[in-house]
C-alpha positions in Angstrom: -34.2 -170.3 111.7 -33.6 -168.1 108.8 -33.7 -169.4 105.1 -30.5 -168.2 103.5 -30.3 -165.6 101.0 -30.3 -166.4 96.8 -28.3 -164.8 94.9 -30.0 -161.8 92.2 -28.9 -164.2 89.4 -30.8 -167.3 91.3 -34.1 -165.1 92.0 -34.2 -163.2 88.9 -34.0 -166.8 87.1 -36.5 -168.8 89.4 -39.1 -165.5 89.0 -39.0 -165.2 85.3 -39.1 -169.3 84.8 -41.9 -168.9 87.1 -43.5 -166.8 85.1 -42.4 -168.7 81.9 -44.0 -172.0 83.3 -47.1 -170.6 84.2 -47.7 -168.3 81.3 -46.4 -171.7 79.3 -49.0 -174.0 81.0 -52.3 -171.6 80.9 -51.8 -171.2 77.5 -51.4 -175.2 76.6 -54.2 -175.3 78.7 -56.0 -172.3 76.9 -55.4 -174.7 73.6 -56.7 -177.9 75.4 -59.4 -176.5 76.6 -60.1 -174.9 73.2 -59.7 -178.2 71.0 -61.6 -179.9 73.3 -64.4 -177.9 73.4 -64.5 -177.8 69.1 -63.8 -182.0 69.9 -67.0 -182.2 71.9 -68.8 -180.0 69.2 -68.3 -182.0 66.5 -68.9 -184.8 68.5 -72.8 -183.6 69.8 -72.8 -182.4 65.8 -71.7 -186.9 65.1 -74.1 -187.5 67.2 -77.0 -185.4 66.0 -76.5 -186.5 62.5 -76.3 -190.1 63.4 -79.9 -189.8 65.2 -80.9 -188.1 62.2 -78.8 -191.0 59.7 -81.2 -193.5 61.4 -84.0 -191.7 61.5 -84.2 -191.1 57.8 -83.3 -194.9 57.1 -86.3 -195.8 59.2 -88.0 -193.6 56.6 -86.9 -195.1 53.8 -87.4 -198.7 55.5 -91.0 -197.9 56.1 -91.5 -196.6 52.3 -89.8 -199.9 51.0 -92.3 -201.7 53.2 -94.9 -199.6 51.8 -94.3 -200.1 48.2 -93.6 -203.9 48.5 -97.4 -204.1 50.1 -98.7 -202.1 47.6 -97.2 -203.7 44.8 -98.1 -207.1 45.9 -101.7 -206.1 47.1 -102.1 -205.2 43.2 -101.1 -208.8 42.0 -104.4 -210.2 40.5 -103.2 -213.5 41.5 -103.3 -212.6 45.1 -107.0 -210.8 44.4 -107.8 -214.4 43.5 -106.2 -216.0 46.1 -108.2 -213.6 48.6 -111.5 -215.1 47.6 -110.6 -218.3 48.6 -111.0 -220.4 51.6 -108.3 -219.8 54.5 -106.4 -222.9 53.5 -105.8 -221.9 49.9 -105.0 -218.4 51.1 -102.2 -219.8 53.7 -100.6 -222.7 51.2 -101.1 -219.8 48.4 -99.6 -217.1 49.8 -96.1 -218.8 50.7 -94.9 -218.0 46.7 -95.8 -214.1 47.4 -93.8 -214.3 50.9 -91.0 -215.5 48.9 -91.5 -212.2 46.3 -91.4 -209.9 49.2 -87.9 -211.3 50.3 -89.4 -209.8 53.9 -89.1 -211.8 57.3 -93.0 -211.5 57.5 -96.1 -212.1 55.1 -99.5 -212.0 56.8 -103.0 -212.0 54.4 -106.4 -211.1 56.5 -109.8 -211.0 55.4 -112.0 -208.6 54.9 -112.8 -209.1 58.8 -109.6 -208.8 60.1 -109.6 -212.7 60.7 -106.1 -213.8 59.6 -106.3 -216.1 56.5 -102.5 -216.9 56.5 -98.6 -216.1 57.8 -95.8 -217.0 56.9 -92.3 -215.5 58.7 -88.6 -216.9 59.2 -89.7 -217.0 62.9 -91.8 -219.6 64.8 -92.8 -216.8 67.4 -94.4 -215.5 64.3 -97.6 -217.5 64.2 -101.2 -217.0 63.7 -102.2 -215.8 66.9 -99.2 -213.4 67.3 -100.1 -212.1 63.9 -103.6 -212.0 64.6 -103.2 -209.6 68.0 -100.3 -207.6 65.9 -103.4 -206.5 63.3 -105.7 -206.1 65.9 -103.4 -203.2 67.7 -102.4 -201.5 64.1 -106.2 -201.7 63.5 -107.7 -200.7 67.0 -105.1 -197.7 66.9 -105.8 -196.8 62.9 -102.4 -197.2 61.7 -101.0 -198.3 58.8 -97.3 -198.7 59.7 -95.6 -200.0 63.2 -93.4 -201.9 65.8 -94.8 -205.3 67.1 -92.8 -207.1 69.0 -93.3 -211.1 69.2 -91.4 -212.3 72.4 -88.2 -210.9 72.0 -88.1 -210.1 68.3 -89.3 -207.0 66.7 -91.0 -206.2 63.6 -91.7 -203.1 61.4 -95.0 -203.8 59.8 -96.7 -202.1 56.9 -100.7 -202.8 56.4 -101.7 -202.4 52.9 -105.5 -203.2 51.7 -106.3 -205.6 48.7 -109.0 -203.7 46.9 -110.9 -205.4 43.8 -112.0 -202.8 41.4 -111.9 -199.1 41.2 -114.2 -196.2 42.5 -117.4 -197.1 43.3 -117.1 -200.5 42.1 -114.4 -200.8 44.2 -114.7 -204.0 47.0 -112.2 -205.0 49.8 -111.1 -208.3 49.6 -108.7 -208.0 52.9 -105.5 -206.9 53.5 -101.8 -207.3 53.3 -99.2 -207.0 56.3 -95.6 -207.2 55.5 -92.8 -206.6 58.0 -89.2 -207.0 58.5 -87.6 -207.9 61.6 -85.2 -206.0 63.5 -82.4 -208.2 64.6 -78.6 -207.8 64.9 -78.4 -208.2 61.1 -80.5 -205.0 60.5 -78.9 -203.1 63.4 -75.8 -203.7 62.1 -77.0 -201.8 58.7 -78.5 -199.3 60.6 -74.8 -198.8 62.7 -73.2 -198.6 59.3 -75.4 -196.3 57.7 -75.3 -194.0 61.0 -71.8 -194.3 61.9 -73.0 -195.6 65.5 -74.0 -198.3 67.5 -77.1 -198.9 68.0 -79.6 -200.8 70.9 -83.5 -201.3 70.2 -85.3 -201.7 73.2 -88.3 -202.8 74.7 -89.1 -201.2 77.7 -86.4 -202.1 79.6 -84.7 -204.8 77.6 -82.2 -204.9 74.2 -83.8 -207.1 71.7 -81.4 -206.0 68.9 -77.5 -204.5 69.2 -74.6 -204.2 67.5 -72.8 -203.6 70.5 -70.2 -206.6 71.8 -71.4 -208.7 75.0 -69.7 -207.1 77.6 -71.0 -203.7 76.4 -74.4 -205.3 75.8 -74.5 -206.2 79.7 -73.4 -203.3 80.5 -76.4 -201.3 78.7 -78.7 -203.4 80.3 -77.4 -202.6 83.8 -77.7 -198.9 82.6 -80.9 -198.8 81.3 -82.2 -200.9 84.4 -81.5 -196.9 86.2 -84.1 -194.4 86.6 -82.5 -192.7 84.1 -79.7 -193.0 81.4 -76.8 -190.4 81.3 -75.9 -188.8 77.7 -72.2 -189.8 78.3 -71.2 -193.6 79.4 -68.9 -195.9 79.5 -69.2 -199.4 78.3 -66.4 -202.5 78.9 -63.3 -199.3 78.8 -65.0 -197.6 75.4 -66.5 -194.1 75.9 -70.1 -193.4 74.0 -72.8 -190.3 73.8 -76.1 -191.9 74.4 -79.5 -190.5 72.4 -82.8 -192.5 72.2 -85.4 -192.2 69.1 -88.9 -193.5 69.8 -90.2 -196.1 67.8 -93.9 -196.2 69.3 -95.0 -195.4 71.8 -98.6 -196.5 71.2 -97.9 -199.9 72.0 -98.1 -201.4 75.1 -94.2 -201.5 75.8 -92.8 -198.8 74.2 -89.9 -199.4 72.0 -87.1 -197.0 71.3 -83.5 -197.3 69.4 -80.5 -196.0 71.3 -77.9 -194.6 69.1 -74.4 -194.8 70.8 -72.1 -192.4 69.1 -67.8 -193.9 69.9 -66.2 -191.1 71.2 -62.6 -193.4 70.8 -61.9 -191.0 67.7 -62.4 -188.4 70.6 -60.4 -189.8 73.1 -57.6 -191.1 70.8 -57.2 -187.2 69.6 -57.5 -185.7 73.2 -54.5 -188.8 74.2 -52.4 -187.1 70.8 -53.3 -183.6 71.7 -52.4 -184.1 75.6 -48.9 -185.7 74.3 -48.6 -183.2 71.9 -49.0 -180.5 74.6 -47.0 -182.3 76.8 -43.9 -182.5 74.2 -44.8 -178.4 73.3 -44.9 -177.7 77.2 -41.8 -179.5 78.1 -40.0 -177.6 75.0 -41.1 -174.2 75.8 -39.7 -174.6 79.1 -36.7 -175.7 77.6 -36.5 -172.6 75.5 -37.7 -170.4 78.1 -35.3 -172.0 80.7 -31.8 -171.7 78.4 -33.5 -168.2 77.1 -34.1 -166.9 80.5 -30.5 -168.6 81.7 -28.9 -166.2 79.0 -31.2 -162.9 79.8 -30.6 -162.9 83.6 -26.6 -163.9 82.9 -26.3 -160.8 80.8 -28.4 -159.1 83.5 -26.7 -160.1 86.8 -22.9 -160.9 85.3 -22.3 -157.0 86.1 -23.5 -157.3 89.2 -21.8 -160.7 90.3 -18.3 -158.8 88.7 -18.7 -155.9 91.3 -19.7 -158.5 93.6 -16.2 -160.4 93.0 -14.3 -157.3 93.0 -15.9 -156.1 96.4 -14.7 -159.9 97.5 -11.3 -159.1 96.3 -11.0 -155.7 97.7 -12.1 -157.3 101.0 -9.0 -159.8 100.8 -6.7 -157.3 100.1 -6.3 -158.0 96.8 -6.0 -154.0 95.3 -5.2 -155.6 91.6 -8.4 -156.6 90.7 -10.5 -154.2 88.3 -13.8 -154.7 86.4 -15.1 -153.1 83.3 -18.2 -151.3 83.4 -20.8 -152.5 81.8 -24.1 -153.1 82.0 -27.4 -150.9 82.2 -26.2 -146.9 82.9 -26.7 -147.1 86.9 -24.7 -150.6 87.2 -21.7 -149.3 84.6 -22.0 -146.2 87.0 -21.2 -148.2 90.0 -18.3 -150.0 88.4 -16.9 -147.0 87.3 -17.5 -145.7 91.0 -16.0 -148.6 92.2 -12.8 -148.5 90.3 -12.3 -145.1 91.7 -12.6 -146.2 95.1 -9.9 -149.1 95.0 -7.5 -146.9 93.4 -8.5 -144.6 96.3 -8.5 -147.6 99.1 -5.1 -148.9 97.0 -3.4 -145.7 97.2 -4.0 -145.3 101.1 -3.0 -148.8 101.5 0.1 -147.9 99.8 1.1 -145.0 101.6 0.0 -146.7 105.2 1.9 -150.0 103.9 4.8 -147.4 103.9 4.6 -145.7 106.8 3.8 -148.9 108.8 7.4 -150.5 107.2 9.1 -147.5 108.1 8.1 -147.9 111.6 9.1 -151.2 111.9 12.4 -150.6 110.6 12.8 -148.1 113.1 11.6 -150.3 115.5 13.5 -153.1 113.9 17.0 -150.9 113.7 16.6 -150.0 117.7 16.4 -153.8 118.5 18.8 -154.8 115.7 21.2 -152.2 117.5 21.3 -152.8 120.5 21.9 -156.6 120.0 24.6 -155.9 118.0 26.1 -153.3 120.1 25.7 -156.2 122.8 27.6 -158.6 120.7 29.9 -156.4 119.8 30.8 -155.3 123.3 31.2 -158.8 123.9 33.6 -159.7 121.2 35.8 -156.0 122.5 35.8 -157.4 126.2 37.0 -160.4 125.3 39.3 -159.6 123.0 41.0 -157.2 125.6 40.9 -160.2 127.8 43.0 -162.0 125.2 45.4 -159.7 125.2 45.9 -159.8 129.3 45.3 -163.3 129.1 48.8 -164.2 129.9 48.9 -161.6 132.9 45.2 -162.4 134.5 46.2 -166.0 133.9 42.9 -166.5 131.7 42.2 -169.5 129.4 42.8 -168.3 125.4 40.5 -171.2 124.3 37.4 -170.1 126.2 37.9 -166.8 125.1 37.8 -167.4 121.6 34.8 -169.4 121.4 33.1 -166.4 123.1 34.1 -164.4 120.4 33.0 -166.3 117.7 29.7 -167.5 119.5 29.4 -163.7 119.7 30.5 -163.5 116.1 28.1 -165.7 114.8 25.0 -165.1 116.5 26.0 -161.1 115.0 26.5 -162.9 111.4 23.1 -165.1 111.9 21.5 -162.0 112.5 22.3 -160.2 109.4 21.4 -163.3 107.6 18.0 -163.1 109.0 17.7 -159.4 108.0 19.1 -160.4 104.7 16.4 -163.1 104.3 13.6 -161.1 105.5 14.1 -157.6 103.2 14.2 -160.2 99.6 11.0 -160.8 98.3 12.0 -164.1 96.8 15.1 -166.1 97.2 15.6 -168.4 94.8 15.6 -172.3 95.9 18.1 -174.8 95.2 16.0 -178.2 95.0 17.9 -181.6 95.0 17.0 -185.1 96.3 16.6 -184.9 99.6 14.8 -186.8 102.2 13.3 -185.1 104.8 14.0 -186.9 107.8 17.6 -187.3 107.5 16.7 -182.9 107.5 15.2 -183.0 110.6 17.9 -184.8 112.6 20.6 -182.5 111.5 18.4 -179.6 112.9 17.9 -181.0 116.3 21.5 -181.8 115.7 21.8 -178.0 115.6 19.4 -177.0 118.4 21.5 -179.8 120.7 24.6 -177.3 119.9 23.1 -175.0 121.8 24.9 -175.5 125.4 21.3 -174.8 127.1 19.5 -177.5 125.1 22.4 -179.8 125.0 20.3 -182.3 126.9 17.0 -181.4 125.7 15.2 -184.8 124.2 13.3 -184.2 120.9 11.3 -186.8 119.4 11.5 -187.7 115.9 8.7 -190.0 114.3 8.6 -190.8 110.8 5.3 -192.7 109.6 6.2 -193.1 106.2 8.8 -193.1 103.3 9.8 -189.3 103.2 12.2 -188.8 99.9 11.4 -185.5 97.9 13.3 -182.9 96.0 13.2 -179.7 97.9 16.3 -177.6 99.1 17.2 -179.3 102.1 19.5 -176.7 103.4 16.9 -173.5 103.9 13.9 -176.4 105.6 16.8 -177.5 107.6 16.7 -173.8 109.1 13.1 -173.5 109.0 12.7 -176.7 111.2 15.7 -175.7 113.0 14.0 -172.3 114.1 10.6 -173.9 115.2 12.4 -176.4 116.8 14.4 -173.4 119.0 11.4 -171.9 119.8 9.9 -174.9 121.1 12.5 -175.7 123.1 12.9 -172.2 124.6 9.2 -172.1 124.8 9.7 -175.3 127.3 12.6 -173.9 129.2 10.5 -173.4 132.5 8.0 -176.5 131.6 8.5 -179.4 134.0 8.8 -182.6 132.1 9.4 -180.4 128.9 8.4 -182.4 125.6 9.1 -181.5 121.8 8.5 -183.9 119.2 9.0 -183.6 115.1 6.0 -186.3 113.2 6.8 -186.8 110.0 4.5 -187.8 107.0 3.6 -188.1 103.3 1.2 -188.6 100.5 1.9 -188.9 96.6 2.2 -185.0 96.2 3.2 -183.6 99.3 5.7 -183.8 102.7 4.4 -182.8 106.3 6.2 -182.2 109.2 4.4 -181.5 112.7 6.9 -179.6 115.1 4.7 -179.7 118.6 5.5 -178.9 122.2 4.0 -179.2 125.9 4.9 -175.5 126.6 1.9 -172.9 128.0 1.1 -171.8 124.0 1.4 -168.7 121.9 -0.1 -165.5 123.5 -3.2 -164.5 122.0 -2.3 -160.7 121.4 0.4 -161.8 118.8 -1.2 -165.1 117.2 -2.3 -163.2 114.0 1.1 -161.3 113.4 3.0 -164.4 114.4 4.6 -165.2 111.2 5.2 -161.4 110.8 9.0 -159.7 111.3 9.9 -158.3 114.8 7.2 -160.4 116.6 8.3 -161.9 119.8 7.1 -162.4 123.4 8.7 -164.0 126.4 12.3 -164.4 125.0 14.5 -161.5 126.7 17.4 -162.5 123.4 14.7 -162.9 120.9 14.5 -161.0 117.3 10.9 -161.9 116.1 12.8 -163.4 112.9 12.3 -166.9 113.4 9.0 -167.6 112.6 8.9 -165.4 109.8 12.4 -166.8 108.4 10.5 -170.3 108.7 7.2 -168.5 107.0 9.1 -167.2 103.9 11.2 -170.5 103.1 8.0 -172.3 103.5 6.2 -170.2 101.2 9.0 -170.0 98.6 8.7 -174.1 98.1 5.4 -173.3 97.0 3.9 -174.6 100.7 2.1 -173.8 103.9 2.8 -173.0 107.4 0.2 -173.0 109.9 -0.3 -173.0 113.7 -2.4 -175.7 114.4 -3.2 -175.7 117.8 -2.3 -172.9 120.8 -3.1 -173.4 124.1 -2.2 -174.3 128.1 -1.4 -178.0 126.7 1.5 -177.1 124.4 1.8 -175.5 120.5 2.1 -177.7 117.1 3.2 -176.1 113.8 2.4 -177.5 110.6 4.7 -177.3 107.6 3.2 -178.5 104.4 5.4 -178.6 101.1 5.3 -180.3 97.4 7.3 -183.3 97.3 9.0 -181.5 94.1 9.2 -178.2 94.8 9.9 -176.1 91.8 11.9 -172.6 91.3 9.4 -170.1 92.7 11.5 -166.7 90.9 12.4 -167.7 87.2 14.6 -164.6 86.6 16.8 -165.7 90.2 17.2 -169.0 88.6 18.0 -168.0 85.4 20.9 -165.8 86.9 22.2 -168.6 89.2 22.0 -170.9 86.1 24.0 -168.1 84.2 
């Protein structure tokens, strides 16, 4: 099965709105792609800058812790203190905790034993404290992460020295350490811009992050390995780890979680935004190529129309070049050849009427000379009447059958050789018209007897000139009848019906149908078959009144079952020729 053709106006559109979608969409896409790529830049440059944010704070953290140590291992008081027994060191050293404003004050001796600790936590105590110097002193550092069950501390180790060079005597030391809870990551978030998730091996001891992201952390960093991009309770985040130390026994690192919802909520405006761009560059491709290809293809779809109209026979119609040089070439061209094809139409047209009126004078005269020699015989039987003994009253109505078949005739020429009569319309109703023409047809002595059916389905009143459709149905009628003559159980029957705008009558017959060699001329002049009397005028007579009230005549059906004419006219016909009416109204 073949896909039907499109027209050049229908592909030329669809290929360039091809082309303007595509070219449309790679370049929205081009821009996506673009944007998103400087998005995920400046996100990796966020990101980078927020490990570095915290980093630096740890820094500073560390150097605050240092300084407090420092500035408290210088007290003299505490020197004192340190020379003491391990009671008055832990009952004195609470003021000195309180200095620091630190989670975690721890004094040792000279020997490393703890003297005395003080912290805000109860995990926090002396033997905690005491293993916490141990590992800062067995790895020979002075700053670092301890963690105490599931809290952890940055600690600072400062010495208490009594004296100066090489008087100079240790008395101990100082540890002072804050601890990393949500408080401090919370700082650490807002100072970075992030959020943030210190770990211990494989558990979160400290977050900013919301429970269900929390969870879903832990579940992550329970992996072999954590991805640099994850998604946490719907929120989307770029994951990078510092290490804290990783000197201790459980290594302990702070994850930095950068929001990319800034990211996603400008990729959501930028794909709507490309979305709304898209859809309006189509639009503006769409009505632009709508108007290119119309001014393109119009040229072509006029010669296309005028090729149509040439083909129908209608000579009239002309276009005006235009167009690109080739097409207003063809138009040109094609005006030439209908004046051409008009002209030999013309002159054929011609020829072809003056054959039929030779045609149409050789039958024309020899019916008349047939009527004619009628009325002469008869009329020289009138005279002898009285001497042959013939009857004057049978004689006469030979002559004027004679005379008025000769007189219907001319009528028929008459009607034929006008272009337009002019109808007289009045308020008729068309049934009460179809009776008196089979009233007519039952005139004829050889349908006399013939029974026509008349059925009227609905209310037929209408303003039409009742008078020439009374002869129209009368000469379908005829022919349906004569069409019969040698039918057995002959049938003809008239259905009448009608809508808000229009009248139909149905005219039908059981006789063997029209002959197919004349069913396209049949509403033409001269065109008989099978009637040895007939003219070939009635049909056409019908045709012409038909078409003057503004209606249709077809042949509906033709074949071995019987023929059925349809006449179709306005309910209010109106005067077809305005210059006839004006002179009969004159």
């Amino acid at each position: 099965m073949s896909l039907p053709r499109l027209r050049l106006h229908t592909q030329l559109l669809l290929a360039m709105l091809g082309v303007a979608i595509v070219l449309t969409i790679a370049t929205l896409l081009a821009v996506r792609q673009s944007v998103r790529s400087e998005v995920r830049q400046q996100t990796a440059q966020g990101m980078a800058a927020a490990v570095e944010a915290f980093q630096q704070m740890q820094r500073e953290q560390g150097a605050q812790l240092s300084r407090t140590a420092a500035l408290v291992a210088e007290l003299p008081t505490l020197k004192a203190l340190m020379t003491t027994d391990a009671a008055t060191v832990q009952d004195g050293s609470l003021s000195y905790w309180k200095i620091t404003g630190e989670d975690v004050l721890v004094l040792a001796g000279r020997d490393g034993r703890v003297l005395g600790v003080h912290a805000n936590s109860p995990a926090m105590n002396v033997a905690a404290a005491q293993q916490m110097l141990n590992s800062l002193r067995s790895r020979d550092q002075q700053r670092g992460w301890w963690r105490v069950e599931s809290e952890l501390y940055n600690v600072v180790l400062q010495p208490i020295v009594a004296g100066a060079g090489v008087d100079a005597q240790s008395l101990g030391m100082i540890a002072v350490g804050r601890q990393m809870n949500t408080a401090s990551a919370e700082q650490l978030a807002r100072f970075g811009g992030s959020e943030i998730a210190l770990v211990t091996g494989n558990t979160i001891v400290a977050t900013t992050l919301k429970n269900s992201e929390r969870d879903e952390f832990q579940k992550v960093l329970e992996r072999t390995s954590v991805p640099s991009n994850i998604d946490l309770a719907g929120r989307g985040f770029d994951v990078a780890s510092v290490s804290l130390d990783t000197e201790a026994g459980t290594p302990i690192r702070c994850w930095v979680l950068f929001s990319l919802d800034a990211e996603y909520a400008l990729l959501d405006r930028l794909n709507r935004t490309i979305a709304v761009l898209g859809f309006l560059a189509i639009v503006a491709g769409v009505v632009s190529i709508i108007v290119i290809s119309g001014a393109m293809t119009r040229p072509v779809e006029d010669l296309v129309r005028a090729v149509r109209a040439l083909a129908m026979g209608d000579y009239a119609y002309t276009i005006r070049p235009s167009g690109s040089a080739e097409i207003a070439e063809l138009g040109a061209a094609f005006n030439h050849m209908r004046h051409q094809v008009s002209e030999s139409q013309r002159q054929a047209l011609q020829a072809e009427r003056l054959a039929a009126l030779g045609r149409a004078a050789g039958s024309i005269s020899h019916d008349l000379r047939h009527y004619l020699a009628t009325v002469l015989a008869n009329a020289e039987f009138l005279r002898e009447a009285n001497t042959l003994g013939f009857n004057r009253s049978e004689i006469y109505r030979e002559i004027e059958r004679a005379s008025a078949q000769m007189t219907d005739m001319i009528d028929s020429l008459v009607e034929i050789a006008r272009d337009r009569n002019p109808i007289h319309p009045v308020d008729a109703r068309l049934d009460e018209v179809a009776r008196r023409a089979i009233e007519n047809v039952h005139s004829n002595p050889d349908f006399r007897n013939r029974n026509i059916d008349l059925i009227a389905s609905s209310a037929t009143e209408g303003y039409f000139d009742g008078r020439k459709i009374e002869r129209a149905l009368f000469n379908l009628i005829l022919n349906a009848c004569e069409a019969t003559s040698a039918t057995p159980n002959p049938r003809v029957g008239i259905d009448l019906e009608a809508d808000d705008g229009f009248l139909e009558c149905r005219v039908w017959d059981n006789g063997p149908g029209v002959p197919r060699e004349i069913e396209n001329t049949l509403f033409e002049p001269f065109v008989s078959s099978g009637k040895s009397n007939g003219t070939g005028l009635g049909l056409a007579i019908a045709s012409k009144i038909v078409h003057d009230h503004g209606g249709e005549i077809v042949m509906e059906r033709s074949c071995a079952g019987g023929t059925a004419f349809r006449i179709r006219i306005p309910r209010r016909a109106m005067l077809v020729d305005r210059k006839d009416a004006a002179n009969l109204s004159a």
